[in-house]
C-alpha positions as CSV (number, residue, x, y, z in Angstrom):
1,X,3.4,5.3,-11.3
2,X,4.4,8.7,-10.1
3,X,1.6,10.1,-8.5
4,X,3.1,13.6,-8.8
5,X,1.9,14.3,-12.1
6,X,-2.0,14.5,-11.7
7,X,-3.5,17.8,-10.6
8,X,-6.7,18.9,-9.3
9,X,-9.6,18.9,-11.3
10,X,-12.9,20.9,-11.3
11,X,-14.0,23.7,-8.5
12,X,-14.5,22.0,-5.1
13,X,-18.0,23.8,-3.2
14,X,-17.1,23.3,-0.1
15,X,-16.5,26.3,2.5
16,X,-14.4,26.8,5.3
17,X,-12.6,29.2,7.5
18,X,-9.0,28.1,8.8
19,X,-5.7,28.7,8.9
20,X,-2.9,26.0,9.0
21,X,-1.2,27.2,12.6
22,X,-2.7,26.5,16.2
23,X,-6.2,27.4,17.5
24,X,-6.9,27.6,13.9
25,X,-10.9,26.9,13.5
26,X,-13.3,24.6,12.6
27,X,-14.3,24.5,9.2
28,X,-17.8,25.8,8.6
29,X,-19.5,23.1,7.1
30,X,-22.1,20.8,9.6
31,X,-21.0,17.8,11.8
32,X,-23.5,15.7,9.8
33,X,-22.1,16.4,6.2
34,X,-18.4,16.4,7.4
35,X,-19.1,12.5,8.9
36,X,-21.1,11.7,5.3
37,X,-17.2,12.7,3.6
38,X,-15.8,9.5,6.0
39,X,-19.0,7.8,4.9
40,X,-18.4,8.3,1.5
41,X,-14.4,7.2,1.7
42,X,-15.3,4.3,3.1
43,X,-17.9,3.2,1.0
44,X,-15.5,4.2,-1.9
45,X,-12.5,2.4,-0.3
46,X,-14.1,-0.3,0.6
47,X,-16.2,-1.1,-2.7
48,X,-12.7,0.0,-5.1
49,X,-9.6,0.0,-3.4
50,X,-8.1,-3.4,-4.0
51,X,-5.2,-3.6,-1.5
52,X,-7.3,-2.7,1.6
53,X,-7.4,-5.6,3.3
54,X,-3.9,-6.9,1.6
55,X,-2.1,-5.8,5.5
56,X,-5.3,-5.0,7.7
57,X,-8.8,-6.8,8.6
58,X,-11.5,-5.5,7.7
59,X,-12.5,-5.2,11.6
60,X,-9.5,-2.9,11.6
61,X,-10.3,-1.2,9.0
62,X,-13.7,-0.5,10.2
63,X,-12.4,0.6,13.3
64,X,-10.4,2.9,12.2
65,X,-13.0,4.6,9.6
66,X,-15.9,4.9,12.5
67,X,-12.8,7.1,14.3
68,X,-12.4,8.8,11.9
69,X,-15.8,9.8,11.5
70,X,-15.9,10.9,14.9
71,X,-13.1,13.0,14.4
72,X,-14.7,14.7,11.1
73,X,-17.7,14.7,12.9
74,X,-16.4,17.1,15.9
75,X,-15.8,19.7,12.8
76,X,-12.0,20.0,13.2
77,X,-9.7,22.9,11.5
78,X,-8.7,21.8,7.9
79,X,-4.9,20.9,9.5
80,X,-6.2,18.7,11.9
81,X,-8.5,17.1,9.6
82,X,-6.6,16.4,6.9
83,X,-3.7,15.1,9.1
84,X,-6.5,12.7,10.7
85,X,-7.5,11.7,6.8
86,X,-3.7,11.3,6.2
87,X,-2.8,9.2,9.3
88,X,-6.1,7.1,8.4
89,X,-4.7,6.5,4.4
90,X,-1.4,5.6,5.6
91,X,-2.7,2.8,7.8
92,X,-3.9,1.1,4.5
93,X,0.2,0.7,4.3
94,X,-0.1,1.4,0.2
95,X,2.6,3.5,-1.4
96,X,-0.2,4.9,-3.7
97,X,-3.2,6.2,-1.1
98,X,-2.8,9.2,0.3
99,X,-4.3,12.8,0.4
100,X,-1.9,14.0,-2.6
101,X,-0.6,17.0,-2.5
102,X,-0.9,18.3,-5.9
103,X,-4.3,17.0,-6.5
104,X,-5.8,19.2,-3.6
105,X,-7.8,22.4,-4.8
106,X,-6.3,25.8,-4.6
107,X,-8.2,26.8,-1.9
108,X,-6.7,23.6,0.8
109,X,-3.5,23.7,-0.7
110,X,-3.0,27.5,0.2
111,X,-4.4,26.9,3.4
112,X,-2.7,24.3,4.5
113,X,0.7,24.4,1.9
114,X,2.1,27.4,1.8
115,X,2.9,28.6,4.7
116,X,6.3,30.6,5.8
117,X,7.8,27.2,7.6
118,X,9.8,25.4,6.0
119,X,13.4,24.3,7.1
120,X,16.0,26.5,5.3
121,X,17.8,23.5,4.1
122,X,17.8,19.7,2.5
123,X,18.6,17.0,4.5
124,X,18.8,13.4,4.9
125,X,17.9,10.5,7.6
126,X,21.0,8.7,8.6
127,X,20.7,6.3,11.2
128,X,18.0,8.3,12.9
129,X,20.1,11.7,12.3
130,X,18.8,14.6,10.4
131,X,22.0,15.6,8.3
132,X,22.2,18.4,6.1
133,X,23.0,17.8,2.4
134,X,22.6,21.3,1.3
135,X,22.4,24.7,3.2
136,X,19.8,27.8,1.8
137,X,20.2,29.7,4.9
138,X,23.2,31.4,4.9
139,X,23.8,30.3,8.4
140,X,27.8,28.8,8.0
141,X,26.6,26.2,11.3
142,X,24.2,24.4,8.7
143,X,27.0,23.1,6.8
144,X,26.8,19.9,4.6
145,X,27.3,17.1,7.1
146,X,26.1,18.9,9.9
147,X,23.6,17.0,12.1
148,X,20.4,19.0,13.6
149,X,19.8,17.4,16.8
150,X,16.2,19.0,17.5
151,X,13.9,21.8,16.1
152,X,11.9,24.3,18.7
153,X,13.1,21.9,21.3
154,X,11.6,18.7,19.8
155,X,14.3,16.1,19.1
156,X,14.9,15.3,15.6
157,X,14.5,11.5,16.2
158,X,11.6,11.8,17.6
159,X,10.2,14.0,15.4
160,X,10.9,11.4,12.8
161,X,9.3,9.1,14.8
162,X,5.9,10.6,15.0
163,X,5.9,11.9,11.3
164,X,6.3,8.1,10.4
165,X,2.3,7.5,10.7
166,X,1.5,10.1,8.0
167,X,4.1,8.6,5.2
168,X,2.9,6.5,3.1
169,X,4.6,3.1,1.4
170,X,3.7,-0.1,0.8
171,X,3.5,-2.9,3.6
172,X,6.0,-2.8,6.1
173,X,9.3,-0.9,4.2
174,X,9.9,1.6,6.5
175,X,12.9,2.6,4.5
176,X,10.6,4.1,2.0
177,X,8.5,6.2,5.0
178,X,11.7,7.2,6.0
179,X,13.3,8.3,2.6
180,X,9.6,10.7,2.0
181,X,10.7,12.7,5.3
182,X,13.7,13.7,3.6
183,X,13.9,16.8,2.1
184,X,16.0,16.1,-1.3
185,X,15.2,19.1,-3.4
186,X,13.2,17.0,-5.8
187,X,9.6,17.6,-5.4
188,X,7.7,21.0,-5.5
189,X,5.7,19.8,-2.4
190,X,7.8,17.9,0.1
191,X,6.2,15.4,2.4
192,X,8.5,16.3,5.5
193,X,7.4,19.7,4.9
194,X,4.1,19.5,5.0
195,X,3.6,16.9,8.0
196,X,5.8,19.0,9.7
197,X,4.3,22.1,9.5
198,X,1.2,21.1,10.0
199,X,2.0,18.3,12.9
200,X,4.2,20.7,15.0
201,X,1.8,23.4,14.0
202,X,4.7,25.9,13.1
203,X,3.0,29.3,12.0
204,X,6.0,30.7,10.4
205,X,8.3,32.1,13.5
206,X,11.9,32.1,13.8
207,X,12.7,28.2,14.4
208,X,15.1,27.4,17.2
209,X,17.7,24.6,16.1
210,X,20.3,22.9,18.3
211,X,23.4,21.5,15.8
212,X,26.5,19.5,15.8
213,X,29.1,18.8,13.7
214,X,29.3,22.0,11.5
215,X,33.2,23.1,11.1
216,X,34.7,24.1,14.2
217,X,31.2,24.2,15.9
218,X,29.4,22.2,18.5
219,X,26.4,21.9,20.4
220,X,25.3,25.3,18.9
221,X,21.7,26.3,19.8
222,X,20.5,28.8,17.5
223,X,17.4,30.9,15.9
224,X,16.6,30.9,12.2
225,X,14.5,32.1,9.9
226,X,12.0,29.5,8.2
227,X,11.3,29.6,4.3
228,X,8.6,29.5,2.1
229,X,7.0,27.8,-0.4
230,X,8.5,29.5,-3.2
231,X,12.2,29.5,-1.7
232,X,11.9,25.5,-1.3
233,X,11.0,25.8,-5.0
234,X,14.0,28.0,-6.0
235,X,16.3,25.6,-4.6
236,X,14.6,22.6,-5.9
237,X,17.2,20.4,-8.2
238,X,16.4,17.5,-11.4
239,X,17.5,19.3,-14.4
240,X,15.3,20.3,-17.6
241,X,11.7,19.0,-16.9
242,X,11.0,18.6,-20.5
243,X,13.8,16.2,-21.0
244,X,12.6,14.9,-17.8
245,X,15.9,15.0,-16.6
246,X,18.1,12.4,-18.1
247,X,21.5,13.0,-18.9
248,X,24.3,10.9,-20.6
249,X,27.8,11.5,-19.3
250,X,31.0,9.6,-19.5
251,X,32.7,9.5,-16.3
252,X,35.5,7.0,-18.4
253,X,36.1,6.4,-21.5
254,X,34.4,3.3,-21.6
255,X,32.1,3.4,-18.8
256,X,28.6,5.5,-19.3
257,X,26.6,7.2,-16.3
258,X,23.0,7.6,-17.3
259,X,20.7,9.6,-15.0
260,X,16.8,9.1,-14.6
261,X,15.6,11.6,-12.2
262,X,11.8,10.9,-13.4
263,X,9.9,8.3,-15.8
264,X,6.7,10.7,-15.7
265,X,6.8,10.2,-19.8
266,X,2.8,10.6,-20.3
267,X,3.2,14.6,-19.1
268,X,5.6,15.8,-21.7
269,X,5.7,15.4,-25.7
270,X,9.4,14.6,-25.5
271,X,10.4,11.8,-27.7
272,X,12.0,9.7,-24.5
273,X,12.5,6.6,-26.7
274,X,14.8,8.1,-29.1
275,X,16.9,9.2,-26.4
276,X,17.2,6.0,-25.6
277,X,17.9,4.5,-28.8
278,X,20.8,6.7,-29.1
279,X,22.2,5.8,-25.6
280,X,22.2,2.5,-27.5
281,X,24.0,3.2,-30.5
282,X,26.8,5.6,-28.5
283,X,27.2,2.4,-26.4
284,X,27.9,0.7,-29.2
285,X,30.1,2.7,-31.0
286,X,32.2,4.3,-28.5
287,X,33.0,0.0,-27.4
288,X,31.6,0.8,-23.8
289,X,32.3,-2.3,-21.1
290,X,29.9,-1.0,-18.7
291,X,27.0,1.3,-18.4
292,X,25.6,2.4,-14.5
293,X,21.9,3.6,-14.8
294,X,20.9,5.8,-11.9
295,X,17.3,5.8,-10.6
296,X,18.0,6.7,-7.0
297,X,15.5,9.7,-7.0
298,X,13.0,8.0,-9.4
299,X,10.0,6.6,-7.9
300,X,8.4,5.5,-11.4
301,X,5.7,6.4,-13.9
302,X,6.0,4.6,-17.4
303,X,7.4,1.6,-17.7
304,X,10.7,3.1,-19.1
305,X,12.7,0.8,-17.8
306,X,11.2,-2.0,-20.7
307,X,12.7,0.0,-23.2
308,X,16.2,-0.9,-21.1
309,X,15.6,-4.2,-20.7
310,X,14.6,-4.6,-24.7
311,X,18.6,-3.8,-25.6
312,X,19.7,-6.3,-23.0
313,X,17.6,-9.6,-23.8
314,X,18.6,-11.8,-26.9
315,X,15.6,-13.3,-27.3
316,X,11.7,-12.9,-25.5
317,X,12.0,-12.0,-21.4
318,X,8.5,-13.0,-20.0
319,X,7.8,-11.1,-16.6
320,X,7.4,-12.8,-13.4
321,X,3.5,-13.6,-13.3
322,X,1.5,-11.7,-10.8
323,X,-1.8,-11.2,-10.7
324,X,-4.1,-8.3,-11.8
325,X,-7.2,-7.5,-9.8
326,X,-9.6,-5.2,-9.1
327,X,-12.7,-5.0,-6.9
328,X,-15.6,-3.8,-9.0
329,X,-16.4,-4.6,-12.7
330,X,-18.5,-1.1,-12.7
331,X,-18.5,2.0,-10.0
332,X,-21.7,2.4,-8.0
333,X,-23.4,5.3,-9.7
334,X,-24.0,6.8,-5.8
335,X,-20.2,7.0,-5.8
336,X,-19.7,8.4,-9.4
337,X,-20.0,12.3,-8.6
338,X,-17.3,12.1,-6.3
339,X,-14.4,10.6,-8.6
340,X,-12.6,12.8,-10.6
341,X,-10.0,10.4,-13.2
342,X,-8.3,11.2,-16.7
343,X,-9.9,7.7,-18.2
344,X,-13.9,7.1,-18.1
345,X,-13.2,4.0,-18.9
346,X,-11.8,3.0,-15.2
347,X,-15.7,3.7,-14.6
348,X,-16.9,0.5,-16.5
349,X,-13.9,-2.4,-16.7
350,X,-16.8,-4.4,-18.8
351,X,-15.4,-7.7,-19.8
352,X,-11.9,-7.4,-19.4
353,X,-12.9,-7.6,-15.2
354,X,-13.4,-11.6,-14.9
355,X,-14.8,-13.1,-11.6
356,X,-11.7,-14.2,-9.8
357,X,-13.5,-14.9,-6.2
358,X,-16.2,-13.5,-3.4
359,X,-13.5,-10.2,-3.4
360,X,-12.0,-9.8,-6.8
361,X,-12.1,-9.7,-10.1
362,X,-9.1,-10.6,-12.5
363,X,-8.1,-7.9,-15.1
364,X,-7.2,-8.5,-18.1
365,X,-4.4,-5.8,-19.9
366,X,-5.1,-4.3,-22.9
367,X,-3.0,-6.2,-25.4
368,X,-3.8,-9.5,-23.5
369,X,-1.8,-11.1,-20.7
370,X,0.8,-12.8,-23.1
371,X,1.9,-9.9,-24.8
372,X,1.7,-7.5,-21.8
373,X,3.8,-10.1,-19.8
374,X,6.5,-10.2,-22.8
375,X,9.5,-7.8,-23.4
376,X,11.0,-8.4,-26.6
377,X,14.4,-7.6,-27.5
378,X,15.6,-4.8,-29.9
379,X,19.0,-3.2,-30.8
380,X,21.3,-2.5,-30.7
381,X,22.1,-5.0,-27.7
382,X,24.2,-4.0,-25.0
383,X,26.4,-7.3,-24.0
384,X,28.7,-5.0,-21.2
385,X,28.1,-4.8,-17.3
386,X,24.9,-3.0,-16.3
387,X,25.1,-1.6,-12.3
388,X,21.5,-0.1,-11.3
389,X,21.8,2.3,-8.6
390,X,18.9,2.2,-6.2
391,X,17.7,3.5,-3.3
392,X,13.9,3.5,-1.1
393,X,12.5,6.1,-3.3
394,X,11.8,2.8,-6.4
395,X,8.5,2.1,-5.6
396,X,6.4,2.0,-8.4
397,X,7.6,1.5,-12.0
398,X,11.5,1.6,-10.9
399,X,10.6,-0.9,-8.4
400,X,9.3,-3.3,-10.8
401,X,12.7,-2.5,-13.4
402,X,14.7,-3.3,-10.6
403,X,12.8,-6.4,-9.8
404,X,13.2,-7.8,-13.4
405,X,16.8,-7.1,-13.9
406,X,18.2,-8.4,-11.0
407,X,15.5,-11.8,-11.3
408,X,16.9,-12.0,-15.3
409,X,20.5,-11.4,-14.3
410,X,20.5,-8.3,-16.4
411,X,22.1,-6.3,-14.3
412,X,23.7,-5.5,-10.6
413,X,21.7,-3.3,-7.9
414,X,24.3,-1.3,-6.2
415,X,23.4,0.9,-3.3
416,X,20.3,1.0,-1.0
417,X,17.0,-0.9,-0.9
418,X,14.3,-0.3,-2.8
419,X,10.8,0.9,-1.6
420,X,8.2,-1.0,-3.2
421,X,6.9,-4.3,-2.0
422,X,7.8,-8.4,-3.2
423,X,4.0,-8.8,-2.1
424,X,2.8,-6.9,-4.5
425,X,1.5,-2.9,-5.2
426,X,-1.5,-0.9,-6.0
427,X,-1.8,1.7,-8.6
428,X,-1.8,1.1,-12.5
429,X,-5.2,3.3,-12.2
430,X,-6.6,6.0,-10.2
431,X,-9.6,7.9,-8.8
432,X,-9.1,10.9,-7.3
433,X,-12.2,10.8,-4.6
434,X,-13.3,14.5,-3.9
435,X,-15.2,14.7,-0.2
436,X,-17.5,17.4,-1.2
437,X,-17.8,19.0,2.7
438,X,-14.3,19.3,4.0
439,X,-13.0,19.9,0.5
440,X,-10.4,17.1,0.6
441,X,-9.3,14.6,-1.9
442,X,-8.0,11.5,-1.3
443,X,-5.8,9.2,-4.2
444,X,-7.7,5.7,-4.6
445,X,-5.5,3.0,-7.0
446,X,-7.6,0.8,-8.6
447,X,-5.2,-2.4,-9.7
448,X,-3.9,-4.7,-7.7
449,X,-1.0,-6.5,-8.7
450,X,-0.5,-10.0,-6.2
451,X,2.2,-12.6,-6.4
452,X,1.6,-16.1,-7.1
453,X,3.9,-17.4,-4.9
454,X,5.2,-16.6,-1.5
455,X,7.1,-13.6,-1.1
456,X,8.1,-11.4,2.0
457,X,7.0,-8.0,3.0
458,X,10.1,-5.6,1.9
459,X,11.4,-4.1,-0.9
460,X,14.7,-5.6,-2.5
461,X,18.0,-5.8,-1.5
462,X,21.0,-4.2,-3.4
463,X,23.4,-7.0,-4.7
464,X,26.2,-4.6,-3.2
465,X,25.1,-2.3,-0.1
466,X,26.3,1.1,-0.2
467,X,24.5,3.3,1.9
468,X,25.0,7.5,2.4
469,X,26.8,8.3,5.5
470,X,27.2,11.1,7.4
471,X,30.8,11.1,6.4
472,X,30.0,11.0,2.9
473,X,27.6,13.5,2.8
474,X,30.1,15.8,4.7
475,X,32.9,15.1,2.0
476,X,30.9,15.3,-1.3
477,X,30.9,11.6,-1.9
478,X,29.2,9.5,-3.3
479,X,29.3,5.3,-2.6
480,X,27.4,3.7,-4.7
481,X,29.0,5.7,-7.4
482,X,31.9,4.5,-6.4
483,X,31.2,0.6,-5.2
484,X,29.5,0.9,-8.8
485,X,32.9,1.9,-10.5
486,X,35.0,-0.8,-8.3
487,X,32.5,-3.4,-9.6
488,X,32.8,-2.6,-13.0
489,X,36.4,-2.5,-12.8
490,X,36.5,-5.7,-11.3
């Protein structure tokens, strides 16, 4: 699921007085009700959260919540506080828990979001080098393919480096950490941004940049002039919102390209489906050998993706089995004022929550396990070569498409590998927990999926690799698009 789409509910009654640049000061509620907001998270984490202990002890965990604590109880700005909150989520190493951005109240995500200090540009991490993909600055020694080698003095490496604690993803795929410090143009809050910001305490001065590689410039040390909130906006990129993005094109005459920027379905009224029934039918009737499906800037939401997989399959596809779990069959009612949700009924699982040990409970879907576990085919059926570009950002619903197609042999992953994690993910459903004294909210998934077998910490491998390059990026290319054409032509 795309965690983008929820936004913050009720008014928060906290108070504070801060500002998100240095010496900014401690917020104005007392040391003993800022601890109770870490006593609260952990009772809430701890009781709900089912992939807590899926890559840390519970001694660690501990640990880390009683610093934590101690932190929050030392009344800290609302920056350094919610970095400390952040760093904390992040060890839980789930692509789903963090201090989301767009479920913050007004009043924290003015203070600490939208501030005048932003980078003036998109960019990518290649091997450890911040290069540019698109230039808003004016500034001709930003260029596409130009690499920035440090900001105010602070390597770009290492930069990366520290930010790395604060992203979140699931078990150990760095790839995915590394893919949220990008700045693509894709999300109205970007996570490099914000860490940033907020880590390097940049108050909205001129930033000083030292770049290579820009046309018929090197080593150039510079000043620039930092952007805002609204400017990363007005450069931001996806197409139409309400169509959420997809496109159909037809790069040859027999060879479809079909885009899927987002598969946030549940926000918009559009009728998604019968887009993809006609994709179907054009496929068909225009004879098409090969169809590539781009879902390299998708990280999920419905389960789109079934609807692909439904004109593919001849007859019943049953999905690999993992297990559902939660940890509670009803929330504590101590903890129920401070869990905001869009479904009361994640308050009381009742008896679709069966014992499953001392830690869990098994869930049981909706429509029961068989028929949620089955995808059953429809047509028309495509019988050509599918090619499903991917890259780190898959880590929730795409993740899971990607898994089934390549496992079925529906189709050929072509590019980069995927974020996500063979061991299993959290999400499915959420509480937003809202710590009433620093104002803060913190994402808390609620289902646990867990394999039955074996299976290693990492995301999946493309069946062809074809990572961006510098190069690339420089030249306007694009190689999985074109290691996807070479493979269907082959």
């Amino acid at each position: 699921m795309d965690r983008r789409a929820f936004v913050a509910g009720g008014a928060s009654t906290f108070v504070f007085a801060t500002t998100a640049g240095a010496g900014a000061p401690a917020m104005t509620a007392s040391a003993t009700d800022l601890a109770g907001d870490i006593r609260i998270l952990k009772e809430a984490y701890t009781t709900l959260h089912p992939g807590l202990y899926r890559y840390l002890a519970p001694s660690v965990v501990d640990a880390s919540l009683d610093r934590l604590e101690e932190i929050f109880r030392r009344r800290p700005s609302l920056p350094a506080a919610y970095l400390a909150l952040s760093r904390f989520l992040a060890s839980i190493r789930c692509g789903h828990t963090y201090a989301n951005f767009y479920n913050q109240s007004d009043a924290v995500a003015s203070a600490l979001f939208a501030g005048n200090n932003r980078l003036p540009f998109h960019f990518r991490w290649i091997d450890g080098r911040m290069i540019v993909t698109a230039n808003q600055s004016g500034d001709r020694r930003l260029a596409r393919g130009a690499e920035v080698v440090s900001i105010n003095g602070v390597r770009s490496a290492r930069a990366l480096k520290t930010l790395m604690a604060y992203a979140r993803a699931d078990g150990g795929n760095d790839a995915k950490r590394r893919t949220l410090l990008e700045v693509a143009g894709t999300d109205s809050y970007e996570s490099f941004d914000i860490f940033h910001a907020l880590r390097f305490e940049l108050t909205g001065g001129p930033l000083t940049l030292s770049v290579k590689g820009a046309p018929e410039i090197d080593g150039s040390v510079f000043e620039i002039a930092p952007t805002d909130l609204a400017g990363r906006r007005s450069a931001m990129t996806g197409g139409d919102p309400e169509n959420l993005g997809w496109t159909l094109a037809w790069p040859q005459d027999d060879v479809a390209l079909l885009t899927m920027p987002s598969w946030v379905a549940y926000k918009t009224n559009w009728d998604w489906k019968g887009f993809l029934d006609d994709v179907f039918v054009q496929l068909r009737d225009r004879r098409a050998t090969g169809v590539i499906i781009d879902i390299r800037q998708n990280e999920g939401g419905n389960d789109c993706g079934d609807e692909i997989i439904a004109r593919l399959i001849e007859k019943d596809l049953r999905r690999e089995s993992y297990d559902r779990r939660v940890r509670y069959r009803k929330t504590p009612e101590a903890l129920n004022p401070h869990l905001d949700t869009w479904d009361p009924s994640f308050r009381d699982w009742g008896d679709s929550a069966v014992a499953f040990d001392e830690r869990f409970y098994s869930l049981k879907s909706d429509g029961g396990a068989d028929e949620a576990d089955v995808i059953r085919p429809k047509g028309p059926r495509f019988t050509g070569k599918v090619v499903v570009l991917t890259s780190p950002v898959n880590s929730s619903a795409t993740f899971q498409f990607a898994e089934i197609v390549r496992s079925n042999g529906l189709a050929t992953l072509i590019g980069e590998p995927t974020g996500g994690n063979q061991r299993g993910i959290n999400g499915g459903a959420f509480f937003f927990l809202r710590l009433p004294a620093s104002g803060l909210e913190a994402d808390l998934p609620l289902i646990g999926t867990f394999p039955r077998t074996a299976k290693p910490d990492a995301g999946l491998e493309p069946d062809i690799d074809a990572p961006m390059t510098a190069e690339a990026i420089r030249d306007g290319r694009d190689p999985a698009l074109e290691s996807a054409f070479a493979f269907l032509r082959s």
